[in-house]
C-alpha positions in Angstrom: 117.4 77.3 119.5 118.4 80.7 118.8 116.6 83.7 118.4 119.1 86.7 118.3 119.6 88.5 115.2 121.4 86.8 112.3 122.4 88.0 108.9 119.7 88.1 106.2 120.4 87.1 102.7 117.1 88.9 101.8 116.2 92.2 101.6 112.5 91.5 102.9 112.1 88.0 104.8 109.0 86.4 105.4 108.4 83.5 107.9 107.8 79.9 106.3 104.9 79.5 108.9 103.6 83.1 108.2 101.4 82.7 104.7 100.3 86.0 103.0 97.2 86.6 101.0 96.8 84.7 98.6 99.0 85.5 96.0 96.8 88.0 93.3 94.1 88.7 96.2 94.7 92.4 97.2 94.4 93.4 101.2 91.8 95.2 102.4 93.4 98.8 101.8 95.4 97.9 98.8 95.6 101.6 96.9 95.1 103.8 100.0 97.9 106.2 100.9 98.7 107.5 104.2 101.5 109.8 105.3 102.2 110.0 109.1 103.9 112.4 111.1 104.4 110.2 114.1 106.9 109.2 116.7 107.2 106.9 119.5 104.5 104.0 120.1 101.0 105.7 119.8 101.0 107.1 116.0 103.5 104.6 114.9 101.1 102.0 115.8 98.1 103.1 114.2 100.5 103.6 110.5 101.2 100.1 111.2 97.5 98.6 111.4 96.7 100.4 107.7 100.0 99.3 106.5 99.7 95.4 107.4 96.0 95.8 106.1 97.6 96.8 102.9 97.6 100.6 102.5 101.0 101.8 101.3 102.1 104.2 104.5 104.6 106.5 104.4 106.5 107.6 107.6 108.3 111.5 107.5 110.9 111.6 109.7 113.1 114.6 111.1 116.8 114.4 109.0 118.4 113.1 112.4 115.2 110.3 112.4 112.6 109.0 114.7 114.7 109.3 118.0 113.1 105.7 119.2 115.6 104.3 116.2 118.1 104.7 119.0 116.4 103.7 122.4 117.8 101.4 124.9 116.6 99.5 127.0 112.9 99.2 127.0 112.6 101.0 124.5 114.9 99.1 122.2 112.0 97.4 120.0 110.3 100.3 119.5 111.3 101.5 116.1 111.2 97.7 114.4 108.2 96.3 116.7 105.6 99.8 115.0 107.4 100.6 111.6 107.4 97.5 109.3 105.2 97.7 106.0 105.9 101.3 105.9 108.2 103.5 103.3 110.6 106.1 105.0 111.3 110.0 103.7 113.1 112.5 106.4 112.5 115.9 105.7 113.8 118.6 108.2 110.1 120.7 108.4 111.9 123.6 109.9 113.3 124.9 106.4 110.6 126.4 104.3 111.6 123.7 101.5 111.1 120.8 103.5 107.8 122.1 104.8 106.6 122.6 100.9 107.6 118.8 100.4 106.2 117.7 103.2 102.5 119.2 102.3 102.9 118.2 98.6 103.3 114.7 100.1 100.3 115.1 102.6 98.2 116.6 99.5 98.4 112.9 98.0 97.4 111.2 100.9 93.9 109.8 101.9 95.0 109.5 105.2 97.4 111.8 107.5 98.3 110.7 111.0 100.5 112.3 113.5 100.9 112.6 117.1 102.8 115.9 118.4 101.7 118.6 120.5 98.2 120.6 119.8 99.8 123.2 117.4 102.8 122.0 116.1 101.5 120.6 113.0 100.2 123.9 112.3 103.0 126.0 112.2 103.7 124.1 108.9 100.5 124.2 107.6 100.0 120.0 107.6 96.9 120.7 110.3 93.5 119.4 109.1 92.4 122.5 108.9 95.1 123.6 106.2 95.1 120.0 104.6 91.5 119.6 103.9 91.1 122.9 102.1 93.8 121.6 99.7 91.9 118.0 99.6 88.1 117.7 101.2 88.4 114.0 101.1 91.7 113.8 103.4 90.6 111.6 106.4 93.3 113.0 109.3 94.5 111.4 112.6 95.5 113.1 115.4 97.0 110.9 118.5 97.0 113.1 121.8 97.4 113.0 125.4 94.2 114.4 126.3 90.9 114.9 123.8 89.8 118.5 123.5 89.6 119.5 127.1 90.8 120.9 130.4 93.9 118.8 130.1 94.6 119.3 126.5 98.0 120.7 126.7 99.6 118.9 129.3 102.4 116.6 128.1 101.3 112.7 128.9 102.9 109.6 128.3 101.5 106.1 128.5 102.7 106.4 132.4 101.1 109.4 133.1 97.8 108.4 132.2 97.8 105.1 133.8 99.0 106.8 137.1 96.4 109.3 136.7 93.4 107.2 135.4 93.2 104.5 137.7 94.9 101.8 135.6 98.0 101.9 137.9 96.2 102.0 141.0 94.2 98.9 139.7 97.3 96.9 138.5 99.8 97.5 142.0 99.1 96.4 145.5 97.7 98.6 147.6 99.7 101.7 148.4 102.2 100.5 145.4 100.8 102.1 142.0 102.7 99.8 139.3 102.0 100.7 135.5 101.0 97.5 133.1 104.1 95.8 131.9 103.9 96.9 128.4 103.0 100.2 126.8 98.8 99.3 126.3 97.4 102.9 126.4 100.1 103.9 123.2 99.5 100.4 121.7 95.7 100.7 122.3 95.2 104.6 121.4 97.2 104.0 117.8 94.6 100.7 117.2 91.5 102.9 117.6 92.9 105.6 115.6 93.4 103.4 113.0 89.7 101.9 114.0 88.6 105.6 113.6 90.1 106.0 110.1 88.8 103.1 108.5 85.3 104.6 109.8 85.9 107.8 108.1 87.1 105.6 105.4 83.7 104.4 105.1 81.8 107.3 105.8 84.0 109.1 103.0 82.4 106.3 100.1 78.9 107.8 101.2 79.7 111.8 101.7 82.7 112.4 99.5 84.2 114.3 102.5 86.9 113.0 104.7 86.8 114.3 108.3 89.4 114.7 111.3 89.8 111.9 113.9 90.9 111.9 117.7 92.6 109.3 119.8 93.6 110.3 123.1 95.9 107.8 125.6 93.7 109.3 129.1 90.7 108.7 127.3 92.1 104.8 126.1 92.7 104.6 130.1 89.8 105.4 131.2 88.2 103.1 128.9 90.7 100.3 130.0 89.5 100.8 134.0 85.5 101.4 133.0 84.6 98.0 134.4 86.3 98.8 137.4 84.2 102.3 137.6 80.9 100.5 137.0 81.8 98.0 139.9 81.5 100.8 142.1 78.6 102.1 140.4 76.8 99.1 140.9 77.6 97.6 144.1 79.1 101.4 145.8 81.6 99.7 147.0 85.7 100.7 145.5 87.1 98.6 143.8 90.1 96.8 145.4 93.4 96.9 143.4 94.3 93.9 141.3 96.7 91.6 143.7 93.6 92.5 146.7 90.5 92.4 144.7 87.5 89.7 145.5 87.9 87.8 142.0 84.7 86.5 141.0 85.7 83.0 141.0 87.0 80.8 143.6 89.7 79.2 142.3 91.3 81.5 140.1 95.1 81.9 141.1 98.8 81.7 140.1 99.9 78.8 142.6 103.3 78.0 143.6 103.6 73.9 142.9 106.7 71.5 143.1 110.5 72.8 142.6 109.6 76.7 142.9 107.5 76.4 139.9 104.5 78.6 139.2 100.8 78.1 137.4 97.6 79.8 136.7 95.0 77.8 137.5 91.2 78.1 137.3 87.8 76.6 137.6 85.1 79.1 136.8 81.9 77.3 137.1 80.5 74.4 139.0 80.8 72.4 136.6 84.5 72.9 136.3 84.7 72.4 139.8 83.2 69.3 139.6 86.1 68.5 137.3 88.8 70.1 138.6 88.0 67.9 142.1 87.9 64.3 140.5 90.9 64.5 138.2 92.8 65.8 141.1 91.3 63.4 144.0 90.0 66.1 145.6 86.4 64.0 146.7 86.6 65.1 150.5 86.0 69.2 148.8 83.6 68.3 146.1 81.8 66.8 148.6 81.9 69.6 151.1 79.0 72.2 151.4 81.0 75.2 152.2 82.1 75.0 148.8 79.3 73.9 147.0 78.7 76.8 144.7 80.9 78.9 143.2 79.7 82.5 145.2 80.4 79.8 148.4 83.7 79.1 147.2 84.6 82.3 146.8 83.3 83.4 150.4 85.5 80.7 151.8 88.4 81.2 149.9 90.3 81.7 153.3 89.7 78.1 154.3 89.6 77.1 150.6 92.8 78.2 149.5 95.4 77.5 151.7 94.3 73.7 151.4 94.8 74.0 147.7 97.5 75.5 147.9 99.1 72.8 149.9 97.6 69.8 147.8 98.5 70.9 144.8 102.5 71.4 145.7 102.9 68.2 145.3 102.6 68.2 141.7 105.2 69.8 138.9 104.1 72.8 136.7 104.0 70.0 133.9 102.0 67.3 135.5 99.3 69.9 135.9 99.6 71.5 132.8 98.8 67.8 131.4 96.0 67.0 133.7 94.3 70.1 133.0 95.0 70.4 129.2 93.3 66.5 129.0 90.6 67.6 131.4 89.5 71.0 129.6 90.3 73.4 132.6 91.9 76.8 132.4 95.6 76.8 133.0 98.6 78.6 132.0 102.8 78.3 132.3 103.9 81.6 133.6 106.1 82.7 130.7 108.6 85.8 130.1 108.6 87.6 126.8 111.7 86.1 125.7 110.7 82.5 126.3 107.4 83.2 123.5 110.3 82.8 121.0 109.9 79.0 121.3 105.9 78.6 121.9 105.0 75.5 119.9 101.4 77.4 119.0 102.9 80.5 117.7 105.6 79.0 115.5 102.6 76.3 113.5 100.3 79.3 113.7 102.7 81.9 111.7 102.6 84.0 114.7 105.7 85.2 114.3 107.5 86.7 111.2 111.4 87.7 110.0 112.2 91.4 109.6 115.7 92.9 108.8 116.6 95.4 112.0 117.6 99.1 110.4 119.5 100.5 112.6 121.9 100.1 115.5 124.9 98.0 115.4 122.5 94.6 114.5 121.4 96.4 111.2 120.8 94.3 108.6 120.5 91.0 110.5 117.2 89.5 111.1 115.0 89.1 114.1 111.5 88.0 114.6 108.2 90.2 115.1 105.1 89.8 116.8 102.4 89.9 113.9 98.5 90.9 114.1 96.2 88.3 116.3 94.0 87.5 113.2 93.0 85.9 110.4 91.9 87.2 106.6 90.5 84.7 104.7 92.7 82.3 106.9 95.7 84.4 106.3 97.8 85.7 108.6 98.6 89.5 107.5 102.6 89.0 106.7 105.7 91.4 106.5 105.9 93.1 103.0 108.5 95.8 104.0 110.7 95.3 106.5 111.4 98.4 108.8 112.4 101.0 107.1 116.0 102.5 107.0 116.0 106.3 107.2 115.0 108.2 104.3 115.1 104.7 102.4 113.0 105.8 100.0 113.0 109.6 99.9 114.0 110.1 96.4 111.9 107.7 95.4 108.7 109.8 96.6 110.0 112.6 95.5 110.4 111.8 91.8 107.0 109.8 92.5 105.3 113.8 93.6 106.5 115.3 90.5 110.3 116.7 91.2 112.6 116.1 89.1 116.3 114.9 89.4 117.5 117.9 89.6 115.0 119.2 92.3 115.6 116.5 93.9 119.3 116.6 94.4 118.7 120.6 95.3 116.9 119.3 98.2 119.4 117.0 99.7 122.2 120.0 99.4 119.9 122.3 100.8 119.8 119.6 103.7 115.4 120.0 103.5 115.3 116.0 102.9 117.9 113.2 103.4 
């Protein structure tokens, strides 16, 4: 089955196994408005948790566009993975024109998100402090490296901080810092943005008064690596990096079984032990009081292991995978990315959604995105918009603020929007 970009006959696909509210029944933030001055992962991704919960969000992009429209490699599904449900309107912020649009937009926004530099957004005057004089109930966003601090203008990236705050460290073998394979501080610091705003959302029903908001990536890290900090608080001993560390249970592994294949198997109590011995024939160890608990087990995991290791390479990855699906035990396939594309769960669970790519030489053909890992109502929360091309809708907006046509078509000359 293929799963490569093909040509859309519709403007704004859905899935078939992807059912949206129910048709009349508004999303939660159905009316709200927010304009974000974001780039990359981090911002983008908290635009994209109010705009799948129904808020109509409105990306401003630089003339030449979000540069992660464009990124290869790695970075390839930036731009359609963070941007769906959201409107597009470039204005070029450096000419005094496109600066006045660009607050006359943020002026009709509850919300305003962004993530550049400390000061950039105020040489335009779209800081909160600027913005909430104009409108007291504005709740604003900023996305940062570091919160207010020591480290507060030094540049980070999703790397940095995970080299820096332990995450890195914790995820390589020893001597070998590896950052997570996918961006989780950007991912993570744009969700509790967005967890941040709907607070100040709330908070706003009660005061009348919006307020500003900080996210910070080092700050997500640290967070991310706190159980490992209160380990060592606890027990005063380090914490060994992820491929050394003493797991808390015994059998809890990625083993290498018949033909080269791999598994994650577990058994995280005594009672899956019991289990995980009789459906495999493994009497002689159930019966064995070096492994009669699970703190024993995992002292003897030296002995322990290597027998396991050997007895269960006998088996294929889907022999076990059956024996442990009928037996209720932990197990998992080890998957790549690509291969999710065909996961039986996630195509009868609407897990997965069509969007029309924007830009690049696959524009206008469709591809499938990863949606939100919840339920409203039993609804999955669907694609309304599909990424946005650039400046899709910037005329739209415009007329929308108040310009006229003929204002409108100054601007594009003027080259202050496209």
């Amino acid at each position: 089955m293929s799963h490569g970009p093909t040509p859309s006959p519709s403007p704004n696909p859905t899935s078939p196994q992807s059912p949206a509210q129910s048709p009349g029944k508004p999303l939660p933030l159905a009316g709200l408005r927010v304009v974000e001055f974001t780039h990359m992962v981090m911002g983008p991704t908290c635009g994209m948790v109010l705009a799948d919960l129904g808020a109509e969000v409105i990306k401003v992009e630089p003339i030449e566009g979000d540069r992660t429209r464009h990124l290869l490699g790695a970075g390839a599904g930036f731009f359609p993975m963070f941007n769906r449900n959201k409107k597009s309107i470039a204005i070029d912020l450096h000419k005094p024109e496109g600066a006045e649009v660009a607050r006359r937009l943020a002026a009709s926004a509850d919300v305003v998100a962004e993530n550049f530099k400390p000061g950039t957004m105020a040489k335009y005057g779209l800081d909160y402090a600027a913005l909430s004089q104009v409108n007291e109930r504005l709740i604003y966003v900023s996305h940062k490296g570091f919160l207010p601090g020591p480290y507060e203008h030094r540049v980070a990236l999703d790397e940095v901080v995970q080299m820096m705050g332990g995450l890195a460290y914790m995820t390589g073998r020893p001597g070998d810092p590896l950052r997570a394979g996918s961006s989780v501080n950007d991912i993570m610091g744009g969700m509790f943005g967005a967890m941040g705003a709907m607070a100040a959302l709330l908070q706003r029903g009660i005061t009348g008064k919006g307020q500003e908001v900080q996210s910070a990536l080092f700050e997500n890290n640290v967070f991310l690596v706190g159980q490992h900090m209160l380990q060592y608080a606890i027990t005063g001993k380090p914490a060994a990096p992820m491929p050394e560390r003493i797991s808390a249970w015994a059998v809890y592994d990625v083993f290498t079984v018949k033909n080269g294949e791999q598994i994650f198997l577990a058994a995280v109590s005594d009672a899956q032990w019991t289990i995980f011995c009789d459906v495999l024939g493994f009497a002689d160890l159930k019966a064995d009081p070096r492994y009669g608990s699970n703190n024993a087990r995992v002292q003897a995991r030296a002995t322990l292991m290597p027998v396991l290791r050997e007895r269960l390479a006998i088996h294929t990855a889907a022999e076990l995978t059956a024996i442990f699906e009928q037996a209720g035990l932990p197990f998992a396939p080890i998957r790549k990315p690509e291969e999710l594309y065909d996961d039986p769960h996630l195509q009868a669970t609407g897990g997965l959604a069509d969007i029309v790519l924007p830009d690049g030489a696959r524009a206008g053909q469709t591809a499938q995105t990863t949606l939100f890992p919840f339920t409203l109502d039993g609804q999955r929360l669907g694609v309304r918009l599909n990424p946005p091309r650039l400046g899709e809708h910037t005329s739209t907006l415009l007329a929308a603020l108040g310009f006229s046509p003929v204002q409108i078509e100054s601007l594009h000359q003027q080259g202050a929007v496209a």
